[in-house]
C-alpha positions as CSV (number, residue, x, y, z in Angstrom):
1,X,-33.5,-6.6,-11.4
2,X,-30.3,-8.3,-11.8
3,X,-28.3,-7.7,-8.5
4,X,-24.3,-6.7,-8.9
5,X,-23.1,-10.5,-7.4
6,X,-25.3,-11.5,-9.9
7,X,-24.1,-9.9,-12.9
8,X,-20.5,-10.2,-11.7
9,X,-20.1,-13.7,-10.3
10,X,-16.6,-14.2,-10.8
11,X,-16.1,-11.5,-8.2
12,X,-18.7,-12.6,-5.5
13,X,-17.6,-16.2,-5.6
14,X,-13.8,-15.1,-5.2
15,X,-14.6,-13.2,-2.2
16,X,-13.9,-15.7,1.3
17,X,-15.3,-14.4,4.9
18,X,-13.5,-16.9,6.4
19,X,-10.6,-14.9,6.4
20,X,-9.2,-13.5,9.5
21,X,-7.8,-9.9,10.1
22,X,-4.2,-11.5,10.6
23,X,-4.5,-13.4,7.6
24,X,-5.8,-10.6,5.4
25,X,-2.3,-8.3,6.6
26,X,-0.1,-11.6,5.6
27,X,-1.2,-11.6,2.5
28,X,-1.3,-7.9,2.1
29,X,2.5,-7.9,3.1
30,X,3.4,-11.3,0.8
31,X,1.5,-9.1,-2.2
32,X,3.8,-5.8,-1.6
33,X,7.0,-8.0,-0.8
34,X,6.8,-9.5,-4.0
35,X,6.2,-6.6,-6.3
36,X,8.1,-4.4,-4.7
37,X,7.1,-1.2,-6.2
38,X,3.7,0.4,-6.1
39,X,2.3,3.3,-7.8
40,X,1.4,6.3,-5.6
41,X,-1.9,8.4,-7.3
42,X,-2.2,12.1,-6.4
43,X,-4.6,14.6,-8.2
44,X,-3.2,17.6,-9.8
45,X,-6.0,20.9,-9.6
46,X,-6.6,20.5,-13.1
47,X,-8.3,17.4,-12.2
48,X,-5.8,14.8,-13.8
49,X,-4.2,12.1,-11.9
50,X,-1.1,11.5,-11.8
51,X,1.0,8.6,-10.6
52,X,4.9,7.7,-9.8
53,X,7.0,5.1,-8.9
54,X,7.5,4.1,-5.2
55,X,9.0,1.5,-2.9
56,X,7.9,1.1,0.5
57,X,9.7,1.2,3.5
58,X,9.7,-2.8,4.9
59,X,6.8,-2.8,7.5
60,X,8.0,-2.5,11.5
61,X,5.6,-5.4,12.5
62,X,3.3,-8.2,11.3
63,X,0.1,-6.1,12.1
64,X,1.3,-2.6,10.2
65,X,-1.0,-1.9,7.6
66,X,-0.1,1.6,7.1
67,X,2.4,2.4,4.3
68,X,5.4,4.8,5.0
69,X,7.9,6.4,1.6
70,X,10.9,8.4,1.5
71,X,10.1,11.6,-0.8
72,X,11.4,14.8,-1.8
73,X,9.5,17.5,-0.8
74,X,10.4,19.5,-3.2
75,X,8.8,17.2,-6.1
76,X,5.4,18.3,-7.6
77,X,4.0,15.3,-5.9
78,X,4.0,17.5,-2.5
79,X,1.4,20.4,-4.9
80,X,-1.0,17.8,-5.1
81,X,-1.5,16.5,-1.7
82,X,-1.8,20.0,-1.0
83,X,-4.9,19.9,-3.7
84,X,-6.7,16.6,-2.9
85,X,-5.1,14.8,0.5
86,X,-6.8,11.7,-1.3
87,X,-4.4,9.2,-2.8
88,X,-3.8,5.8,-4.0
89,X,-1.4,3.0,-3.8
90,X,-1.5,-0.1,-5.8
91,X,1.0,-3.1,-6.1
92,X,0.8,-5.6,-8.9
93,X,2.7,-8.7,-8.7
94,X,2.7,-9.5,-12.5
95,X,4.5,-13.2,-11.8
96,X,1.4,-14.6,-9.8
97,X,-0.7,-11.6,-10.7
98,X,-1.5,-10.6,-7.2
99,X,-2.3,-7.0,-6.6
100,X,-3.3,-4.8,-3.7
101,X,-4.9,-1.4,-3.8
102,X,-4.6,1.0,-0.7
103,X,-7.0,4.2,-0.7
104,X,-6.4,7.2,1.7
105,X,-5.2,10.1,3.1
106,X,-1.8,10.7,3.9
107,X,0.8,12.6,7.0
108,X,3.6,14.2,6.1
109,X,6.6,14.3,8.5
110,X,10.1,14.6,8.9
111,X,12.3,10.8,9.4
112,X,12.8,11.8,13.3
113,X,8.8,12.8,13.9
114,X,7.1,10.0,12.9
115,X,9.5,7.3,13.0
116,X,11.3,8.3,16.5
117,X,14.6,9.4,17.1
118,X,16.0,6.1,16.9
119,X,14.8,5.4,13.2
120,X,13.6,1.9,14.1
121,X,10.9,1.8,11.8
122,X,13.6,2.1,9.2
123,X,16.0,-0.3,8.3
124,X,19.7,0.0,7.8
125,X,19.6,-0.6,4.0
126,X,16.9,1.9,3.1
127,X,18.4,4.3,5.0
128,X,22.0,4.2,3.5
129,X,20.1,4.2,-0.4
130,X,18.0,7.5,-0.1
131,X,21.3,9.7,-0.6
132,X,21.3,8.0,-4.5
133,X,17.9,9.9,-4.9
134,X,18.4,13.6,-3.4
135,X,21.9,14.3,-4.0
136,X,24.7,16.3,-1.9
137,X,24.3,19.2,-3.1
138,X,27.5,20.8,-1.8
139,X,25.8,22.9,0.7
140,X,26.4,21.1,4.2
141,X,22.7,21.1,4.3
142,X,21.2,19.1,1.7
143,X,23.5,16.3,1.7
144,X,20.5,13.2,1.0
145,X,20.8,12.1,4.8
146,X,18.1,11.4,6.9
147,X,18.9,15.3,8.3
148,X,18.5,16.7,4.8
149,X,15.3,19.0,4.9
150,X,14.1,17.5,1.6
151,X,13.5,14.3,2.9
152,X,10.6,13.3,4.6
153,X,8.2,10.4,5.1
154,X,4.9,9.8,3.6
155,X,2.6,7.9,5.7
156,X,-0.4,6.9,3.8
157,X,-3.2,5.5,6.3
158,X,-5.8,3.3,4.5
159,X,-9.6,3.8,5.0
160,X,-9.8,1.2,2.3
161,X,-7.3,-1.9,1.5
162,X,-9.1,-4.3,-2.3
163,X,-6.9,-7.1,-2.7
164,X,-6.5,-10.1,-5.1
165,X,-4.7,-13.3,-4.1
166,X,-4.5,-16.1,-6.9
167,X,-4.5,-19.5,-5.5
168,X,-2.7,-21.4,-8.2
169,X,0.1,-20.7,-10.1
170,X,0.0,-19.4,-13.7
171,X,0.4,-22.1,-15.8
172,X,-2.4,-24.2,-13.3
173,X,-4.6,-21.3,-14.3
174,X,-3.8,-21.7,-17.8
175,X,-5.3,-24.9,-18.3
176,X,-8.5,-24.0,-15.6
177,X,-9.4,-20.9,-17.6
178,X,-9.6,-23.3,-21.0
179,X,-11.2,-26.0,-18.7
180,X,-13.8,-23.5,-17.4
181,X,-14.5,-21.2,-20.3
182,X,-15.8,-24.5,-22.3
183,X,-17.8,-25.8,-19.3
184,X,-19.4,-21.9,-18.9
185,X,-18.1,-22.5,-15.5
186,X,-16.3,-19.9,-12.9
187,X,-12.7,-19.6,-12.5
188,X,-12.3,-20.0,-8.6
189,X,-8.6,-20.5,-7.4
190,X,-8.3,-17.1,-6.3
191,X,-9.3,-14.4,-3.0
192,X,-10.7,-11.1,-3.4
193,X,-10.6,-9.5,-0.1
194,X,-11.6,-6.1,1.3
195,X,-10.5,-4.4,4.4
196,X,-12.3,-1.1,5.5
197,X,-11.4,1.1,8.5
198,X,-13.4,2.4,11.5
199,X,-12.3,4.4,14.5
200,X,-13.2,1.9,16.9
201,X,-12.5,1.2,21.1
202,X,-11.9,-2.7,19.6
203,X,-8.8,-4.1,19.2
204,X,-7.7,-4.0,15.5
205,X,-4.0,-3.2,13.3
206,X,-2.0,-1.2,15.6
207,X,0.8,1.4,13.6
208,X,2.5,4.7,14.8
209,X,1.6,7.4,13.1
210,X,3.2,10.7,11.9
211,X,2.9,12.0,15.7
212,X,4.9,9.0,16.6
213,X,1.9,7.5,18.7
214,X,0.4,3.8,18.4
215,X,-3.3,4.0,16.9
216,X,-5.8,1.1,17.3
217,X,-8.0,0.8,14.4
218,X,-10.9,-1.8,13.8
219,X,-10.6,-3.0,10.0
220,X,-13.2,-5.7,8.9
């Protein structure tokens, strides 16, 4: 019987276990830097998923590999986590066609518990913009500031990070995809990496989480 690297070579062959921890989170942060957005996955209890729009909050150290949002709590997103805790990010970087795909269970907490009292995790800018998505809404207490009860942070730690780094540039692939597809050989230039996590006494990506403590987790 025809094993799975076997019937899907282009996948084994992109896959490189020379690649360190350190270098895996680079490229994990170049892939969300460049696209920007990602697309957060909930399931509603009628069993269909549903997925939104949203930017991460730049990461507060080389090593993070946790993901932190702004939201509104009030959105129907917050119904679903209550139904399946279970969620999924993904970024696509349709330029170089990179793309990342984070799956796990997220926190919940308000911008002073999980971040601190000093917002450092935060920056300035993102900050300042989340008023533009809540609204004042005239009441001295929903006002889209970082003390409006509304807003809160998702935290969304990975048990499972899939990404795909291309090696070349598009039009370089261009001309190997032609190249290879006559020769019946593989197209190569690119890294297909996994990263899984275990609760582990080794050293591995440090991150606060929504309790404001540092975590030590082994990902391999």
């Amino acid at each position: 019987m025809s094993t799975s690297a076997q019937l899907d070579p282009y996948t084994a062959n992109a896959q490189n276990d020379d690649v360190t921890l350190t270098q895996k989170i680079k490229d994990l942060h170049k892939i969300i830097r460049d696209a920007q957005t990602g697309m957060l996955t909930t399931r509603a209890s009628n069993g269909y998923l549903h997925s939104r729009a949203m930017t991460p909050i730049s990461p507060g150290s080389d090593s993070q590999l946790n993901l932190l949002f702004f939201a509104n709590n009030a959105s129907p997103k917050f119904q679903e986590l209550e139904n399946d805790s279970h969620v999924n990010v993904c970024f696509l970087d349709t330029a170089a066609t990179h793309w990342a795909s984070y799956s796990g269970l997220p926190s919940i907490g308000v911008i002073r518990t999980p971040l601190g009292t000093d917002l450092d995790t935060v920056d300035a800018i993102s900050l300042y913009s989340i008023g533009a998505y809540y609204g004042d809404l005239g009441d001295d207490v929903h006002k889209g500031d970082e003390n409006d009860p509304r807003v809160v942070i998702i935290e969304v730690v990975p048990s499972e990070v899939r990404y795909w780094l291309a090696t070349s540039g598009a039009f370089s692939r261009v001309i190997q995809e032609t190249t290879q597809a006559k020769r019946g050989k593989l197209l190569s230039r690119v890294n297909c990496e996994r990263l899984q996590k275990k609760r582990s006494t080794q050293l591995g990506a440090k991150f606060k989480t929504s309790t404001g403590k540092i975590s030590s987790y082994h990902y391999a």
